[in-house]
C-alpha positions as CSV (number, residue, x, y, z in Angstrom):
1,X,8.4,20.8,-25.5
2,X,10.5,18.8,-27.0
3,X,9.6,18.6,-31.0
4,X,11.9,15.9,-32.2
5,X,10.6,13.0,-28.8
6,X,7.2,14.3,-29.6
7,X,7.2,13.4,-33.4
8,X,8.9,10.0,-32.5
9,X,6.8,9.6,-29.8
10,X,3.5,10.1,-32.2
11,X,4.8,7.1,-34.1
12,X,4.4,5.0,-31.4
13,X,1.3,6.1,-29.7
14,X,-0.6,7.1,-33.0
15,X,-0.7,10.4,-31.2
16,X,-2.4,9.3,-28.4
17,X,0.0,11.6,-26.1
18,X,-0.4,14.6,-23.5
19,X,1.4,17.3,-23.8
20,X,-0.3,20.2,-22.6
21,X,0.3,22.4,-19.7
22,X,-3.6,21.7,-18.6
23,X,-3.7,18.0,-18.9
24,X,0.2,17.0,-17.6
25,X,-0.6,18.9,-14.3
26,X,-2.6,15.6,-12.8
27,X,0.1,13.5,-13.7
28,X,2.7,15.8,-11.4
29,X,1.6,14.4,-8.3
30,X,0.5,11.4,-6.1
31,X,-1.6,11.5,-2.8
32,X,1.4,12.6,-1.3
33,X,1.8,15.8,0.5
34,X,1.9,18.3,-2.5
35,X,5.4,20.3,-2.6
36,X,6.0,23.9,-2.9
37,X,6.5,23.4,-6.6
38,X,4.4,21.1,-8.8
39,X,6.7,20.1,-12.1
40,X,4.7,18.7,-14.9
41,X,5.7,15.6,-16.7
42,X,6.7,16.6,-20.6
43,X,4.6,13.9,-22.2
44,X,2.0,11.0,-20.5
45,X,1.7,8.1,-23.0
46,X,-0.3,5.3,-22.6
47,X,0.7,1.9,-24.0
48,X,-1.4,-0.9,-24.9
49,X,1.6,-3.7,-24.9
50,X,4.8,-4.2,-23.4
51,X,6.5,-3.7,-27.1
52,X,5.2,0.1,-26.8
53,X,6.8,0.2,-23.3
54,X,10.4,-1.1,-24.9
55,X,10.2,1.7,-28.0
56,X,10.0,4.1,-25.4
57,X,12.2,3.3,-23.2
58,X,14.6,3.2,-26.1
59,X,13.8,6.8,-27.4
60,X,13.9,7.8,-23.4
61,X,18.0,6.7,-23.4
62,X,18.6,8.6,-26.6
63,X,16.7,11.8,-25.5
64,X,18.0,11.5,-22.0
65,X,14.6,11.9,-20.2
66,X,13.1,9.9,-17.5
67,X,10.3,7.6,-17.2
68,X,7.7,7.3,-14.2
69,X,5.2,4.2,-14.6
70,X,1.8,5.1,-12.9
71,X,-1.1,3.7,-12.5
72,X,-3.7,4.8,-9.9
73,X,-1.6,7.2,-8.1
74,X,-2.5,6.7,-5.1
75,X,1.0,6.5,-3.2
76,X,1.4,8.0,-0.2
77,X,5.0,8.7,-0.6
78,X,5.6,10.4,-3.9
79,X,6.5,7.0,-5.5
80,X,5.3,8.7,-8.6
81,X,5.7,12.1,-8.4
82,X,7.5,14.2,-10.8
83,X,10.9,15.2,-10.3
84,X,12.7,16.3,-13.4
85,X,11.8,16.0,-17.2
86,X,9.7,13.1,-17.4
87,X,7.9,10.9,-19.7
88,X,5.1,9.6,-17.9
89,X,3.7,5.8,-18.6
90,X,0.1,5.7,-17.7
91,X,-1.0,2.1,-17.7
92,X,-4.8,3.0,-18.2
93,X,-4.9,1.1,-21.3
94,X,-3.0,-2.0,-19.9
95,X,-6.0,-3.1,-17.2
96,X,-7.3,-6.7,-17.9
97,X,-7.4,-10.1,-16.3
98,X,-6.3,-11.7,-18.9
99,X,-7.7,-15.4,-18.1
100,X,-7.8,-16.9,-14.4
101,X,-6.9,-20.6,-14.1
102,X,-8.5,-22.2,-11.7
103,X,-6.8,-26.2,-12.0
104,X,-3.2,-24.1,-11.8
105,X,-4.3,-21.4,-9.2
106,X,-3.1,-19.0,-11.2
107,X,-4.7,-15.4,-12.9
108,X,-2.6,-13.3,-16.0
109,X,-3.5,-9.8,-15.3
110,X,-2.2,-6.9,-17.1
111,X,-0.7,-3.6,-14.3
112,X,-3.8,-1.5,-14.3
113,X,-6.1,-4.2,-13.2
114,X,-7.5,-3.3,-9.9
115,X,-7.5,-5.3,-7.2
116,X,-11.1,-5.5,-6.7
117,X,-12.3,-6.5,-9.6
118,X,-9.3,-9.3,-9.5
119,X,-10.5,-10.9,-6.2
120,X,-14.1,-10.6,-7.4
121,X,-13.0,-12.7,-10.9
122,X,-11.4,-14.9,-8.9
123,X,-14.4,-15.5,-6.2
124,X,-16.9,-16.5,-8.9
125,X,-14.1,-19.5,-9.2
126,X,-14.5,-20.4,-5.7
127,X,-10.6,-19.0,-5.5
128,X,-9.2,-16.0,-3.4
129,X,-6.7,-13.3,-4.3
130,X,-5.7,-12.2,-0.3
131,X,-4.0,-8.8,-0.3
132,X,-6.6,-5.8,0.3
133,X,-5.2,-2.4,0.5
134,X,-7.7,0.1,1.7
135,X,-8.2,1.5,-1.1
136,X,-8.1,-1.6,-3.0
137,X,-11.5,-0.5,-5.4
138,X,-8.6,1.4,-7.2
139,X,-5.6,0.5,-6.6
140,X,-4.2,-1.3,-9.4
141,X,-1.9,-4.8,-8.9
142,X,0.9,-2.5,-10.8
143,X,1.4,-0.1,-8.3
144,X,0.4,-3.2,-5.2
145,X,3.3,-5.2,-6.7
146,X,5.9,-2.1,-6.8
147,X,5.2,-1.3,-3.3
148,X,4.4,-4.8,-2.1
149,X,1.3,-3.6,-0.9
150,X,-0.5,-5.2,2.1
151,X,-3.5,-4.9,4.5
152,X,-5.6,-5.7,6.7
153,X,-5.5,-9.5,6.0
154,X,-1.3,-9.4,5.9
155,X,-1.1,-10.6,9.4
156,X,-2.5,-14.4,8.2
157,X,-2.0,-14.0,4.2
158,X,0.9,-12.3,3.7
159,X,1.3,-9.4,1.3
160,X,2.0,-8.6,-2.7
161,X,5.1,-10.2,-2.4
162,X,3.6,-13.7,-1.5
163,X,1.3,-13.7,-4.5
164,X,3.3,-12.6,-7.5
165,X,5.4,-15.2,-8.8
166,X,6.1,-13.9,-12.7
167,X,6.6,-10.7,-14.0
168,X,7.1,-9.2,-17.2
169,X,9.6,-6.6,-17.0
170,X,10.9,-4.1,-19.5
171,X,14.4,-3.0,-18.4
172,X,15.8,0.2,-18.9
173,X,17.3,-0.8,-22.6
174,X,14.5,-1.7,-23.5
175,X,14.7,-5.2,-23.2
176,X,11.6,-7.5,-22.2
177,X,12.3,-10.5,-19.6
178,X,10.5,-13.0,-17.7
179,X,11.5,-13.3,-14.3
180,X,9.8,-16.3,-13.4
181,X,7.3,-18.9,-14.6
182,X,4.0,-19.7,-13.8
183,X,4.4,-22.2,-11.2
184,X,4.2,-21.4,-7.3
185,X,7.1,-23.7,-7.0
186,X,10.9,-22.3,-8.5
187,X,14.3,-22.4,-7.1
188,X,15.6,-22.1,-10.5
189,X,18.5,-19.2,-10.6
190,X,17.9,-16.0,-8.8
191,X,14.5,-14.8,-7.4
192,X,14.4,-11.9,-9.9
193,X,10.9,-11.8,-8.8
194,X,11.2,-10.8,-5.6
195,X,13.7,-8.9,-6.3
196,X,11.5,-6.4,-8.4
197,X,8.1,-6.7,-6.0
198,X,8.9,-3.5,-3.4
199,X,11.6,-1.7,-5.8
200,X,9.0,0.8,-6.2
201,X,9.3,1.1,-10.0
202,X,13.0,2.3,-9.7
203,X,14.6,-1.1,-12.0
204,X,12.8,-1.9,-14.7
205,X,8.7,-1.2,-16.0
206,X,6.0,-4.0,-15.4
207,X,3.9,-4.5,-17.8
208,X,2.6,-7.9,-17.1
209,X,1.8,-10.4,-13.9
210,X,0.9,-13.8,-12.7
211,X,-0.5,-14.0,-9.4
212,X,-0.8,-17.2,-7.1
213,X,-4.2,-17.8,-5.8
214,X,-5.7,-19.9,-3.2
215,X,-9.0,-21.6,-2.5
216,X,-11.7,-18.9,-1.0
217,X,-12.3,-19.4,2.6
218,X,-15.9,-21.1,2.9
219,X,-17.3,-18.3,5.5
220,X,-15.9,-15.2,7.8
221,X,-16.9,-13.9,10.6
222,X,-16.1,-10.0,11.8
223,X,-16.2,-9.1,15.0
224,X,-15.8,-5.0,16.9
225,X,-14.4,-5.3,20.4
226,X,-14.2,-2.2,22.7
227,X,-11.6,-1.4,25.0
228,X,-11.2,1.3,28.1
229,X,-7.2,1.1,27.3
230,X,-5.1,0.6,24.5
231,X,-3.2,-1.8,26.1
232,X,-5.8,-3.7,26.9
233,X,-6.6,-4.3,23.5
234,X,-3.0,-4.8,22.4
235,X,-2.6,-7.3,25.0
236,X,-5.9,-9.2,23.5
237,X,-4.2,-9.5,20.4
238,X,-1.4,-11.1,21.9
239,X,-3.9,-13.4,23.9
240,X,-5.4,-14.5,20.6
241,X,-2.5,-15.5,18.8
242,X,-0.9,-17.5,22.0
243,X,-4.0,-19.2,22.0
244,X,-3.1,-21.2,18.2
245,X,-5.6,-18.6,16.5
246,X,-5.1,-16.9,13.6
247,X,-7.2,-14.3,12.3
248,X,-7.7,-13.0,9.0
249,X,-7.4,-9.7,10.3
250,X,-6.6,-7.9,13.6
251,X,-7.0,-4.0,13.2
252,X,-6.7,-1.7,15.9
253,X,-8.2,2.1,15.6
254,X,-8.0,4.4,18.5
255,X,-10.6,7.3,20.2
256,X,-9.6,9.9,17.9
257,X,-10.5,7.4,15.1
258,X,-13.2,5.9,16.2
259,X,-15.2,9.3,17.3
260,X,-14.2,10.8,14.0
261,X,-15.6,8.2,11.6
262,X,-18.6,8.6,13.8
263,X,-19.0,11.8,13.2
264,X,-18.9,12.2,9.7
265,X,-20.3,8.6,9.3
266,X,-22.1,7.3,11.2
267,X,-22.4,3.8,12.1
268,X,-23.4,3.4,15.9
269,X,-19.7,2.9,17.2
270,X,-19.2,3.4,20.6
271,X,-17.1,6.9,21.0
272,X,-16.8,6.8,24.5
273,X,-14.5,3.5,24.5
274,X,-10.2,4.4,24.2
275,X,-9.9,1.6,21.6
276,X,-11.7,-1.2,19.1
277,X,-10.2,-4.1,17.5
278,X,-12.1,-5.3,14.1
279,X,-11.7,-9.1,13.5
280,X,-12.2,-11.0,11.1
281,X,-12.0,-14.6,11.0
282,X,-12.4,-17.1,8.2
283,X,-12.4,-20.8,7.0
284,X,-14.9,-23.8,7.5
285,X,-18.1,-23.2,8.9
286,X,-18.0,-25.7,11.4
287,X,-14.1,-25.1,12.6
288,X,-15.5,-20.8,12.7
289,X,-18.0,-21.3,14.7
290,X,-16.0,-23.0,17.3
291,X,-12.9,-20.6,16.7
292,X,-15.0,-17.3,17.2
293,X,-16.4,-18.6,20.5
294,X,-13.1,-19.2,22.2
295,X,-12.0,-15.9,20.4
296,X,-14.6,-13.9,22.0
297,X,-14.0,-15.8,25.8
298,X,-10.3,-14.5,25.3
299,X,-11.7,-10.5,24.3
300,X,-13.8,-11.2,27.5
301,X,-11.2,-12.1,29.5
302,X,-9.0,-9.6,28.1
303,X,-10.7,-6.8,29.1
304,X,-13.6,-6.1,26.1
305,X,-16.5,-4.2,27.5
306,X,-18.2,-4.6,24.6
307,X,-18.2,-7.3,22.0
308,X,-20.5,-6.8,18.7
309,X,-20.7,-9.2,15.6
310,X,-21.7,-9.3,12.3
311,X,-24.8,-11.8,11.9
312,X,-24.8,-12.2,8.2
313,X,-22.5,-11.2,5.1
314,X,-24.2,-8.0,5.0
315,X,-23.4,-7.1,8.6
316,X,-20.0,-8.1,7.4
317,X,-19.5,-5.7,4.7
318,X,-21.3,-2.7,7.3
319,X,-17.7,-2.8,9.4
320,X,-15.4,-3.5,6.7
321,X,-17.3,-0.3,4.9
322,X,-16.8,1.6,8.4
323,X,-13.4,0.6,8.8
324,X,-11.9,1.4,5.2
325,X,-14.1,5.0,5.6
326,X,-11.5,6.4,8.3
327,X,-9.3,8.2,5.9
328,X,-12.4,10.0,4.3
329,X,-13.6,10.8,7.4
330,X,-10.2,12.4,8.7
331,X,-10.4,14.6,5.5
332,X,-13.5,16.3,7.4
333,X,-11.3,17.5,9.8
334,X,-8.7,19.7,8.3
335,X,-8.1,20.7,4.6
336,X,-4.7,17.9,4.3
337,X,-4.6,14.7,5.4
338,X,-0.8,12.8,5.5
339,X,-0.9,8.7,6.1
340,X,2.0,7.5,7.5
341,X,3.3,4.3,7.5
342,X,5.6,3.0,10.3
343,X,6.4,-1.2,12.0
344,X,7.0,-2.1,15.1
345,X,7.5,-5.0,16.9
346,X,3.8,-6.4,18.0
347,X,4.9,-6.0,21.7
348,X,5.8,-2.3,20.7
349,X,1.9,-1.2,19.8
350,X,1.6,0.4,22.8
351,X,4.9,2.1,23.1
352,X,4.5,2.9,19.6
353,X,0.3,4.6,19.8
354,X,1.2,6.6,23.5
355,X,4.3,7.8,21.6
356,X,2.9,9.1,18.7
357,X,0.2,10.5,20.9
358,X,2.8,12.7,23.2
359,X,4.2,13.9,20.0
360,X,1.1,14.9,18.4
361,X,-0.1,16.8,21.5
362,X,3.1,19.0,22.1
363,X,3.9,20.1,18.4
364,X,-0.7,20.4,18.6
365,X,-1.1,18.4,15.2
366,X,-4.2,16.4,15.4
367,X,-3.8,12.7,14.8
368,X,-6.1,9.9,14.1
369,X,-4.4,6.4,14.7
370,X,-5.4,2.9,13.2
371,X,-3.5,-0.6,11.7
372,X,-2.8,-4.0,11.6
373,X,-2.1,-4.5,15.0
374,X,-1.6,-7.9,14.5
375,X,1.8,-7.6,12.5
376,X,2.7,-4.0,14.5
377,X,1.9,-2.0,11.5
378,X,0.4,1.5,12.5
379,X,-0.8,4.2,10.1
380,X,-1.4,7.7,12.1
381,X,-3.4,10.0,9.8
382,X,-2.5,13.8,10.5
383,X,-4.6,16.1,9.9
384,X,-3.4,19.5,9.1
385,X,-3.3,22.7,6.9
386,X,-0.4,23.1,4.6
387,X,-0.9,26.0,3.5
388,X,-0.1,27.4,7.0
389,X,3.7,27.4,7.6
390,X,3.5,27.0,11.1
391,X,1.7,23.7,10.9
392,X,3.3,22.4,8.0
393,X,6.4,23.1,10.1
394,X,4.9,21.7,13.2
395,X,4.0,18.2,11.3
396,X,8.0,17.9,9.9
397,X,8.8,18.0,13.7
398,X,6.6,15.6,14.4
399,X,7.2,13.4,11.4
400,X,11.1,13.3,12.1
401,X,10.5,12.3,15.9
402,X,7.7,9.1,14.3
403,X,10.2,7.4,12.2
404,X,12.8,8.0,14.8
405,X,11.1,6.0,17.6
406,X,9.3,3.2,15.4
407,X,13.7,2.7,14.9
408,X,14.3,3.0,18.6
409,X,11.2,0.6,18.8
410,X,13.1,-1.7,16.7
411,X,11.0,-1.1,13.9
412,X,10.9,-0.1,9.9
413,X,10.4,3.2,8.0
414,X,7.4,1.3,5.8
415,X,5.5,-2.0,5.8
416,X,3.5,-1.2,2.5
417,X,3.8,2.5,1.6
418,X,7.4,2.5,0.6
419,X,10.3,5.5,0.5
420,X,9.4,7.0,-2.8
421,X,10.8,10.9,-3.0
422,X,9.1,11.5,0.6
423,X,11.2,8.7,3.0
424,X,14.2,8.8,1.7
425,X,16.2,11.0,3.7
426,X,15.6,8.6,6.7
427,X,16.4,5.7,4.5
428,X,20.0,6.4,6.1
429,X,19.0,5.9,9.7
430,X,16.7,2.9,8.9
431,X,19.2,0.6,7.1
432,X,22.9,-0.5,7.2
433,X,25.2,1.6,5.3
434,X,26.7,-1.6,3.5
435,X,23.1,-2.3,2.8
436,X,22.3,1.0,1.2
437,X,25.6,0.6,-1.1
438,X,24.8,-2.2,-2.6
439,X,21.1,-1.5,-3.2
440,X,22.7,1.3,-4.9
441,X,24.8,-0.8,-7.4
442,X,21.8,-2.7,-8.1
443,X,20.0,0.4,-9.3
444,X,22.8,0.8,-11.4
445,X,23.0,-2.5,-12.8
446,X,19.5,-2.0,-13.7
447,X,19.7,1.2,-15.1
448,X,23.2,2.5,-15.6
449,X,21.7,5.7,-17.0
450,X,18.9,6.6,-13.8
451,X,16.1,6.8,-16.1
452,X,13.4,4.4,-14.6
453,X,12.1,6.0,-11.8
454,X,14.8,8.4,-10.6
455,X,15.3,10.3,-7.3
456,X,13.4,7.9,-5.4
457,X,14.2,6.0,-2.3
458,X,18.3,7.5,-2.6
């Protein structure tokens, strides 16, 4: 340990610091696959303002150690996962709404709010914060903002990115800027905004947001339709939106998926059907009820063989509950569990599911596959045993051959994971060299000295 950052450190933090062995270790790692060796951050600190952030980001140049914000930790890609001597910044502290305004449509929220409890503020308004990450009863608007976060509803909403619209950053010398102001409505300079929503943490520290709301959608209505075929229930999709509709949410989860929820929670799903779409549609009562008839005649004539919806909010918040349980339920299967995070093209789904299917079954890793079919974004969920060799070799196989057809596909690396520490050696194969090279001097206009955040996404 380093004595002299420590004492400067208490100064700051009026000893509020870790710094042993025992209590760094849960700060090493993220829900990422764990590596071979788990490196402990030197020091976790935990500010309560942005001028706390600045000192020690100052003291971090002079001691020439880096610093990893974190919030919830719950990124699949090692986003925040120790690398080298670190100071972690754990934003626990940092986790109000500071006021919500409804006349400007606008809520001040510190990085370690959750998302929940934001959207829940903001109903009691009458208002609406869209994105809704799976885990989104944790996640904190932080870590949504880095990644640019999404879900389910990103097909009709949009993501993060379409909802921040003012940061507070503190760059890496310390400085404190506004990117922004807190209007929906700016063309004035650069879009330094957008430009820090998806960097991942990697070029500058947020220690404050203002997020855009809208006007809460008067009703929804969620629907489960079954399918013999995957393509059948692709094709749906595509049937739906040709048709001028435009669902909240249009998730697709195959057999594997649906038998496996069932089985470790279960909810009366169908497990003999190939494939289910969950739909959710929202806005004026009278406008719904029209919408989700002509929605279910398309499902009919698309193939559904069965088509089941939720009578009341409560039968509402059943499916969403079964949905969001997948990922606990794929846990049941093996000890590890690996989200991944891939986009295609929507006329790709297909292509894209069958694919990762063949792959799965020749290398024998068993895969579970769901998504927003409705913008092509598919998250297979392996399920495996690291600590066997031959299956932790099996799954890099089959991870190198999933990122290289959703880019044969015409597809991305990520739609709301990101690269962190885990992506990044495909980062290469997914983007333009030129591309790459001048992401890279932004980094280092950013931080010239690679202490925010290093070693992830180059």
């Amino acid at each position: 340990m380093d004595k002299t950052l420590f004492e400067e450190l208490k100064k700051i933090y009026n000893g509020d610091i870790l710094y042993k062995t025992e209590d760094l270790y849960p700060y090493a790692y993220d829900t990422s696959p764990n590596p071979k060796e788990i490196m402990t951050p030197e020091f976790v600190v935990f500010p309560t303002d942005a001028q706390q952030v600045s000192k020690t980001v100052i003291l971090a140049n002079k001691h020439n150690i880096a610093l990893i914000a974190r919030g919830a930790g719950t990124c699949h890609c090692g986003g925040c996962r120790v690398k080298q001597r670190s100071i972690v910044i754990h934003f626990s502290k940092m986790d109000k709404i500071l006021d919500i305004k409804k006349e400007d449509l606008i809520a001040h929220v510190q990085p370690n709010a959750v998302i929940a409890e934001i959207n829940s503020q903001a109903e009691k308004l009458g208002l609406f914060f869209p994105p809704d990450p799976s885990n989104l009863a944790v996640s904190t608007i932080g870590g949504a903002a880095a990644l640019s976060s999404g879900g389910p509803r990103t097909f009709k909403y949009g993501s993060t990115k379409d909802y921040v619209i003012n940061l507070e950053v503190v760059l890496s010398d310390g400085s404190i800027i506004k990117t922004g102001s807190d209007i929906s409505k700016n063309v004035t300079g650069y879009n330094l905004t957008s430009l820090f929503v998806g960097s991942e943490g990697t070029l500058g520290i947020i220690t404050g947001l203002t997020l855009r709301l809208i006007p809460k959608p008067e009703a929804r209505k969620v629907t489960l339709a079954y399918f013999d075929d995957i393509l059948e229930a692709t094709r749906a999709v595509n049937a739906i939106i040709n048709s001028g509709f435009m669902p909240a949410t249009l998730d697709l989860l195959d057999k594997n998926t649906i038998n496996t929820i069932e089985k470790f929670s279960p909810c009366n799903l169908l497990c003999d059907m190939e494939a289910a779409l969950l739909i959710e549609l929202d806005g004026f009562i009278e406008n719904l009820n029209y919408e989700c008839k002509r929605v279910y005649e398309i499902l009919a004539k698309s193939g559904a063989k069965e088509i089941i919806q939720a009578k009341n909010e409560e039968e509402n918040e059943k499916i969403w509950r079964t949905r969001r349980s997948a990922f606990a339920a794929v846990t049941k299967l093996r000890p590890n569990v690996i989200t991944e995070d891939v986009v295609v093209p929507r006329s790709k789904i297909v292509e894209l599911t069958k694919g990762i299917q063949k792959i799965c079954s020749q290398h024998n890793v068993i895969v579970c596959i769901m998504g927003h079919a409705g913008d092509g974004n598919i998250h297979p969920n392996f399920a495996l045993d690291l600590s066997d060799e031959n299956e932790k070799q099996n799954f890099e196989i089959v991870k190198d051959k999933l990122f290289a057809l959703a880019l044969e596909l015409g597809g991305s690396l990520s739609g709301e994971h990101g690269i962190g520490s885990e992506k990044k050696k495909y980062l290469e194969k997914a983007l333009n060299g030129g591309a790459i090279e001048y992401m890279k001097k932004i980094k280092k206009l950013f931080d010239p000295n690679n202490i925010i955040n290093p070693n992830k996404m180059f």
